[in-house]
N, C-alpha and C positions, 0 to 999 in steps of 0.2 A: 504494500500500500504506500503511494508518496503524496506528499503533503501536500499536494490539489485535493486526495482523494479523504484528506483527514478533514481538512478542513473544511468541506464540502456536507460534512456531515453536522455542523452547525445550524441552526436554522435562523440564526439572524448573527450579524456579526456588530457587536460597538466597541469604539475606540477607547482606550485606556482613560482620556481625560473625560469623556462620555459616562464613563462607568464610575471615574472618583466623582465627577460631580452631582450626581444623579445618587450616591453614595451618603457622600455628605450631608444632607438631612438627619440621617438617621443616629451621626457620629456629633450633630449640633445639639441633641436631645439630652445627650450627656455629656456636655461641655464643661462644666466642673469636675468629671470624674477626667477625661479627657485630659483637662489644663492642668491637674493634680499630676497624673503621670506623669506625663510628660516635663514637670518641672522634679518630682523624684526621678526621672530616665537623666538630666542632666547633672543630677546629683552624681550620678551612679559612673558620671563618667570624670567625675574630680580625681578620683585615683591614676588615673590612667591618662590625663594632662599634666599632673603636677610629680609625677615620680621620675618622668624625665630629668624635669628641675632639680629634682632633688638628688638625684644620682649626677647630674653634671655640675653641681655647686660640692657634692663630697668629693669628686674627681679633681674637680681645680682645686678645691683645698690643699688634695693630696700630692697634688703636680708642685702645688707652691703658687700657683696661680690667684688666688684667696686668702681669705683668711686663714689663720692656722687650723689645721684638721686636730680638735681634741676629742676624747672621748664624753665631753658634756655636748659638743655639738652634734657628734653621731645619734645619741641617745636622745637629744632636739627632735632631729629630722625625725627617728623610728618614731617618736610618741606622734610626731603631726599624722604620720602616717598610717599610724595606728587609729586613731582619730576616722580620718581619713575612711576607711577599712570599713567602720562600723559603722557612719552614717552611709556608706555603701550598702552594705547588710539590712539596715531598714529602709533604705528606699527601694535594693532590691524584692523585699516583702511586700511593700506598698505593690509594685507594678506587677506581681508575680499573681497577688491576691486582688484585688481593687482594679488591675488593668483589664483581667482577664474575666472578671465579672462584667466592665463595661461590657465586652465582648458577647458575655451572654445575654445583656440585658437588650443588644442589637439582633440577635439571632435571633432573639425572640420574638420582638419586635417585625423583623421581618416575616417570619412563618407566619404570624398572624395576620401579617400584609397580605402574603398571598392565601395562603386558607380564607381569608375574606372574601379575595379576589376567585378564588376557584368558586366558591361558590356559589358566585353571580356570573358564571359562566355557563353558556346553553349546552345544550346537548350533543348539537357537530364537533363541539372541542372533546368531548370528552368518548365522538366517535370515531376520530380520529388521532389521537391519543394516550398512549396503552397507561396502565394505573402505574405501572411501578415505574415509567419515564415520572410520573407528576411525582410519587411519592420520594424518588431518589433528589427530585429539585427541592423537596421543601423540607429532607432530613438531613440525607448526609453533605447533600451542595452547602446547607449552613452551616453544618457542622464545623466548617474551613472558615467561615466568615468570621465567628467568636476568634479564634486565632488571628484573622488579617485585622480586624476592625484592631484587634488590642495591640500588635505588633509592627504593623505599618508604618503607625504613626511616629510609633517608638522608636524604631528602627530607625527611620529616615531624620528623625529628627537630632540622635547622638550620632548617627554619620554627618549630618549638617555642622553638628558644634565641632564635631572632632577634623572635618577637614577642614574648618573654617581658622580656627585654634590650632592645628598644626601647620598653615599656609602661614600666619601671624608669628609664629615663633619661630619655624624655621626660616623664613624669611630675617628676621633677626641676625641668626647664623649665617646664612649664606642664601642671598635672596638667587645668586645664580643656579648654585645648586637645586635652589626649591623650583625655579621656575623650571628648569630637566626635568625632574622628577614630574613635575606638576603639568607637565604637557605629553605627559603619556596615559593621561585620564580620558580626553576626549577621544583618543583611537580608544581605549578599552569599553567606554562607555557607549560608542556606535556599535563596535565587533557587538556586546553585553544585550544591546538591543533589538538588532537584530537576531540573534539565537533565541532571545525571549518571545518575538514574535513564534518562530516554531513552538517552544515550548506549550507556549496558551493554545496553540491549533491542538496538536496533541493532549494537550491536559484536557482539551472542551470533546475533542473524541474518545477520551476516554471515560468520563463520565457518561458520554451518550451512551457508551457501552454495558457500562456498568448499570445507566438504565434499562436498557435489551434484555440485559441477566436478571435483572429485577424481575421485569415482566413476562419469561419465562419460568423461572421460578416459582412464581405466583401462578401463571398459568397451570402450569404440572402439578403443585399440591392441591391447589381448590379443586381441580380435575382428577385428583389421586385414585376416586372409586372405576370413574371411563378409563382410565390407563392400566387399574388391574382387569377391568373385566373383558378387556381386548387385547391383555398384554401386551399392552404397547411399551412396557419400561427400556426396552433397549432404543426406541426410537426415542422416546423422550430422554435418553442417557446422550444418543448421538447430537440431539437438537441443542441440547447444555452443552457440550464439548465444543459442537464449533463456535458457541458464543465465547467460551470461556476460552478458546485457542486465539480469535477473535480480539477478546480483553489481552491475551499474554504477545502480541503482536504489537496494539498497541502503546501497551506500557510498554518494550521494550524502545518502541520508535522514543517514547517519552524520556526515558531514561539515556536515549543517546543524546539527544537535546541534550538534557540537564549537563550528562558529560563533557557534551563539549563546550557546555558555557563554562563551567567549572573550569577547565582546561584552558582554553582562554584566557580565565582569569588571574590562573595560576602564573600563566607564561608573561603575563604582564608584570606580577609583582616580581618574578624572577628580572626582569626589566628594569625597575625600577629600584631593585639592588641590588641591580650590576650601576646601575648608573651610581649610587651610593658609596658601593665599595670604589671604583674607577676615581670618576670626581675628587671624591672623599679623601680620597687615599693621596691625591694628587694635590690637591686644597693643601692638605697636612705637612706635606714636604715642601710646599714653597710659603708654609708659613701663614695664608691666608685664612686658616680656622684650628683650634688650639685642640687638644686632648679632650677635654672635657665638654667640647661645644660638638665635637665628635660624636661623642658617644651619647650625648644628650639628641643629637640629631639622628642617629641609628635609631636610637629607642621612640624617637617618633614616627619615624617610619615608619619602624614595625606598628605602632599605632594605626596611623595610618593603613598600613597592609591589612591588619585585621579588622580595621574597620569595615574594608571593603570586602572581607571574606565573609565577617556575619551577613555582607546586602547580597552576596551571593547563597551562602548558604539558606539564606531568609526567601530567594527568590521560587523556591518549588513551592514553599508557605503560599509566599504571595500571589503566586499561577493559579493556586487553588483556590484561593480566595477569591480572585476576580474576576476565576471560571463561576465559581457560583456565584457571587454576586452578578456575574452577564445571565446566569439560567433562569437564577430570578427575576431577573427586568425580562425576559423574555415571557414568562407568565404574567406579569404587570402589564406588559405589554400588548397582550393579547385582547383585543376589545371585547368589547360587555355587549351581544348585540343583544340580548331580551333585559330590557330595561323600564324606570315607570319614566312616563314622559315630565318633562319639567310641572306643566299644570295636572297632573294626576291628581283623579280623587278616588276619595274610596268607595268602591262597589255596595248599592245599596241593592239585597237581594227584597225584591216583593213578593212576584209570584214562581220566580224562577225560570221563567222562558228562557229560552237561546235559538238565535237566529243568526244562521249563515248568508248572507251576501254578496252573491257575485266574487263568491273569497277562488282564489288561482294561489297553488303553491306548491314548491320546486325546494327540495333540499338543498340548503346550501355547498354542500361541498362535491355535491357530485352533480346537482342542478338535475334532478329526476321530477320530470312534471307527474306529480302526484292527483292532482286536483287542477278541472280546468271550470272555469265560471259555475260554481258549486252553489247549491243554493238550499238550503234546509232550513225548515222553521220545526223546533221541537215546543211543547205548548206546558206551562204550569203544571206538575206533577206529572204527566207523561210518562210512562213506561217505553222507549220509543228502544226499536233493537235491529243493529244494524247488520246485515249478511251479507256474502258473495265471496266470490274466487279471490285468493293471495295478490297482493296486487292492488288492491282496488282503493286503498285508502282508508281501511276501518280504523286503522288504530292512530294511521295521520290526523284523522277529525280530532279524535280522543284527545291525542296530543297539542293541537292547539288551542282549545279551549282551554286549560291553566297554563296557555304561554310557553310550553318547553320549546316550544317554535314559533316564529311571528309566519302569518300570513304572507305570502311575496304582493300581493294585492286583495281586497277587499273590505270585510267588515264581518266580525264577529259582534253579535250584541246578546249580552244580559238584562234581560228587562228594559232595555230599551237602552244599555248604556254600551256602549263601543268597550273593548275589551280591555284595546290598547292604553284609552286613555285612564284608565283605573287603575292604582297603586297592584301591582304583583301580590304583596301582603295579603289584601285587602281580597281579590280572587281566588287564590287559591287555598284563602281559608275557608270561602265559600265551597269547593268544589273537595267531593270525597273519592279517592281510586282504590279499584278494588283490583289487582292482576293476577295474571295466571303466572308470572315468575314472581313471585313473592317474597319480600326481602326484610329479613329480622335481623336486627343487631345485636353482635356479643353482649350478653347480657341475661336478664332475667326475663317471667317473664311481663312480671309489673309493668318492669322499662319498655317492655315495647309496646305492650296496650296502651301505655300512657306518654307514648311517642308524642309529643307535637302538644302536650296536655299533661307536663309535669306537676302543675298544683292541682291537679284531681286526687278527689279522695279517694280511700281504698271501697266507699261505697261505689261511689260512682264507675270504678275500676269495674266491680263485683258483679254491676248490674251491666256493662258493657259487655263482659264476658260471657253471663245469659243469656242475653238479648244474640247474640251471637253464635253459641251454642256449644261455648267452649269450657264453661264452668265443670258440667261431667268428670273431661279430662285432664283436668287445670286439679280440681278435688281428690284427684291420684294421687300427685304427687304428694310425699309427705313435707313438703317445702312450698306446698300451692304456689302464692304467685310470686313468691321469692325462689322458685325455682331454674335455676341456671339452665338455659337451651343451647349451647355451644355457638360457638360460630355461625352465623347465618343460621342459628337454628338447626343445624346439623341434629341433634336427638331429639327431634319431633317429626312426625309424618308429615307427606304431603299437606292432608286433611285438616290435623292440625295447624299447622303456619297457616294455613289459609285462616283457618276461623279466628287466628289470633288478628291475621291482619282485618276482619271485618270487624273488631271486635277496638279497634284502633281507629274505624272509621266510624263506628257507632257513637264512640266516646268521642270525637271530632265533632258529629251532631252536624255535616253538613247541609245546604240546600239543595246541591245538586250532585247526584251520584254517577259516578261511569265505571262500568265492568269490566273490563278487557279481558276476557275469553278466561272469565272468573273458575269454572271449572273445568276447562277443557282437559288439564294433567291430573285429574283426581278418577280414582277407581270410583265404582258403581255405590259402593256406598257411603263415602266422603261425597260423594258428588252427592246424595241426595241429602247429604248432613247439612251440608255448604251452600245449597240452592234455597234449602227452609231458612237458614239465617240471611240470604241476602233477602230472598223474600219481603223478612224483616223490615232489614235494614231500608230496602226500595218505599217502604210503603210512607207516603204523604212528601216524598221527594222528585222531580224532576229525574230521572233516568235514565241513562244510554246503557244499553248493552251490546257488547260485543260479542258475536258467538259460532260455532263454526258446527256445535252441535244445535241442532236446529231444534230438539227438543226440549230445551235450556229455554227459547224465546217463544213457543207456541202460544204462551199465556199474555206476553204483550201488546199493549193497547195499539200500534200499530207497530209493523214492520217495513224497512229499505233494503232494497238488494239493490246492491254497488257492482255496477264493474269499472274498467278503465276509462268509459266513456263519462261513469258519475251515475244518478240514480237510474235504475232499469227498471225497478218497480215499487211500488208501495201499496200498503192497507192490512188488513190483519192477516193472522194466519189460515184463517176457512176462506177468505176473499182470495187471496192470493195463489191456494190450490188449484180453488176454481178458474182461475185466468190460465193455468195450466202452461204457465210462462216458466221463466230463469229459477224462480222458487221450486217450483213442483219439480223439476228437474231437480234439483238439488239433495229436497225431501227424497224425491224417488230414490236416489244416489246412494244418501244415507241409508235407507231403509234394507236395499242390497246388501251395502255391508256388514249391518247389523244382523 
């Protein structure tokens, strides 16, 4: 793979001053904690300007160049330096503890940026999207932030005082010398920059990768039971490998970058004391700089050199950091298209009608005309239940009605109010769903009845669960509804998760209810458990039903059959036999297989 091909795998690229500035908000929140390091980070580097001094004022003493060298002056200098040492010691505690919580308190900060932001995000993003790409942006990409946010600053700003302080004093010494020395920083600083640009292509493909492996991983275990009953392990063993050979590819691209910045940098400070010892050495012999101003000048050197080795060594830190900080602006960045309009008000349900208008609409991402000039009026408490072949648009209706997708032209109306222009809140706490893929959270199963309805009482719980017709099986457990359901509900039936979930819309209490093919996955006698609680739950509500079992809607106050073209028929279920149209074929169809 060469680095068109790395880089390429980016999905937006911004500029390093793009990303500190865009940054910067978050590091101005805690500007106190910020201004505190950073003035202990300068502390921290008192040892390490003045021990120069100090070893070239004991030198000259000792040349005879100074005062007399006694042993009350030796034991001077050790005490300052001992001094010295130990305000070292707490301000390194200060930055090690205090800087590094800054750091988490930005991490933090930001996860909760974009977990806001995800989810005010539609439905195309997250169907094109895999989970564990989102989950690796908003865990481990931060993870690297708490370190850059705390170290960056730090970093850059004791190499600022230290070459600034070692240009000042060696200058002193020998401003010719200093300026040799000191003009081999812009070649090392371009070579430095350049290899860093590889590095961030690399480090940002590497994380992509590491997303991939996320979300195959995730894919294989939540699919654990379809891979043993197909014994599919060795292919899902193959499908891991080539991600994971994949990842050991790219790190290794990564780690020749870092080498050769490393390398580079080395071969400069080899540079810069050869020039030292050369000069120096020559300085010395014709008498232009003394023993002591010598040696005091080596020792800042190496200052200097290591200065520059901590911004090298700091640099895979800060690759990381500013890989994630780019993945994040990349979800930030990502627009909000189902949103409430600036004049949004909130949805006042009367009788609960809904009326389609002239509504046309085409998934965003692939532009599949779903709906062309559609037009439906379902009327106050309505039972109304929609049929027809794959394709047709059943569950697109469904889905635009609480907005998971805007219309590409028309007009949805509630009682007379446009959809659009009504608060999101405000709607979809009108509107209750009921589906055939059914989704319970880790947890109890209190928590999930009381999804969306955490100050409900445990009466109200109790009497939701009834109504629903899930009390029975809830009264087994010896742990009722503190009863843990695993993961998604993992140790409950079909049957079960379904009636928890009506039993979550019961206690929601909405005006208007929609089914989506409510029992199609449930056996014969969940299914007739499941159809008397929706029953229930349907009755004095506004209703759509979605169903492919045609037995499920026979009892509906009218029925539509959809095809591609849009409505093909409508009227009850004895009306519609008798037209002996798309319907009865259907019924007929069904009736065969059964």
């Amino acid at each position: 793979m060469n680095k068109d091909n790395i880089k390429s795998k980016g999905a937006q690229t911004y500029s390093s001053f793009e990303l500190m500035r865009r940054f910067y908000p978050y590091l101005r929140r805690y500007r106190h904690l910020l201004l505190l390091d950073l003035f202990f980070a300068s502390l921290t580097t008192l040892c390490d300007i003045i021990l120069p001094m100090i070893m070239r004022y004991i030198t000259n003493s000792a040349m005879g160049n100074g005062p007399v060298l006694t042993s009350q002056v030796v034991l001077k200098m050790t005490l300052v330096y001992v001094c010295l040492r130990l305000v070292d010691a707490g301000a390194f505690f200060y930055m090690q503890s205090q800087g590094h919580i800054m750091g988490v308190h930005i991490e933090t900060d930001m996860r909760r940026d974009a977990f806001d932001h995800l989810q005010r995000l539609s439905g195309s993003y997250y169907s094109n999207h895999k989970i564990g790409q989102i989950m690796g942006r908003i865990t481990n990409d931060l993870f690297d932030v708490t370190e850059f946010a705390h170290h960056c600053p730090e970093e850059f700003f004791i190499a600022g005082i230290k070459i600034v302080v070692s240009f000042v004093i060696l200058s002193r010494s020998s401003l010719l010398l200093t300026v040799l020395i000191f003009l081999c920083l812009p070649f090392m600083f371009f070579v430095s920059a350049r290899i860093n640009h590889w590095m961030r292509a690399t480090q940002k493909a590497q994380r992509f990768q590491v997303g991939e492996l996320n979300a195959a991983i995730e894919d294989s275990l939540l699919g654990e039971r379809v891979v043993k009953a197909f014994t599919a392990e060795e292919e899902e063993k193959r499908k891991f490998e080539e991600g994971n050979e994949e990842f050991r590819r790219i790190k290794k691209k990564f780690y020749y970058s870092m080498a050769t910045f490393g390398t580079s940098t080395r071969l400069f400070d080899g540079l810069m004391y050869t020039v030292v010892i050369c000069a120096g050495g020559l300085f010395l012999i014709s008498g232009y700089i003394d023993p002591g101003e010598l040696v005091a000048y080596l020792l800042y050197v190496s200052t200097l050199i290591q200065t520059i080795r901590r911004i090298v060594e700091f640099a895979e830190q800060f690759q990381r950091g500013m890989t994630g900080i780019e993945r994040f602006y990349e979800i930030l960045d990502t627009p909000i298209e189902i949103k409430d309009a600036p004049d949004a008000a909130e949805l006042e349900i009367n009788r609960g009608s809904i009326e389609f208008s002239h509504v046309y609409f085409e998934y965003p991402d692939d532009h599949n005309k779903v709906l062309k000039d559609f037009n439906l009026e379902v009327h106050p408490g309505e039972k109304l239940a929609i049929v027809g072949a794959s394709g047709g648009g059943k569950t697109t209706i469904c889905n635009l009605i609480p907005r998971f997708y805007d219309v590409t032209s028309g007009k949805i109306l509630i009682d007379g109010q446009d959809i659009s222009r009504v608060t999101l809140k405000s709607l979809r706490q009108a509107i209750g769903m009921v589906q055939q893929d059914v989704y319970l959270f880790s947890g109890t199963i209190r928590d999930n009845i009381a999804y969306g309805r955490t100050d409900a009482s445990e009466q109200d719980i109790l009497k939701a669960a009834a109504l629903a017709g899930a009390l029975d099986f809830i009264n087994e457990y010896p742990e009722g509804l503190d009863t843990y359901i695993g993961e998604r509900g993992v140790k409950l039936s079909g049957g079960q998760k379904q009636r928890l979930s009506i039993a979550r819309v019961f206690l929601k209490n909405p005006a208007i209810l929609i089914l989506d093919e409510a029992t199609s996955a449930l056996d014969n006698e969940s299914e007739l458990l499941v159809t008397r609680s929706l029953g229930r739950l349907a009755e004095g509500r506004t209703t759509i039903t979605i169903a492919h079992r045609l037995t499920t809607v026979r009892e509906a106050d009218r029925i539509i059959v959809l095809d591609k073209e849009g409505i093909e028929e409508e009227g009850t279920h004895d009306e519609l036999l008798l037209k002996e149209g798309m319907y009865y074929k259907l019924w007929n169809r069904m009736a065969e297989l059964e």
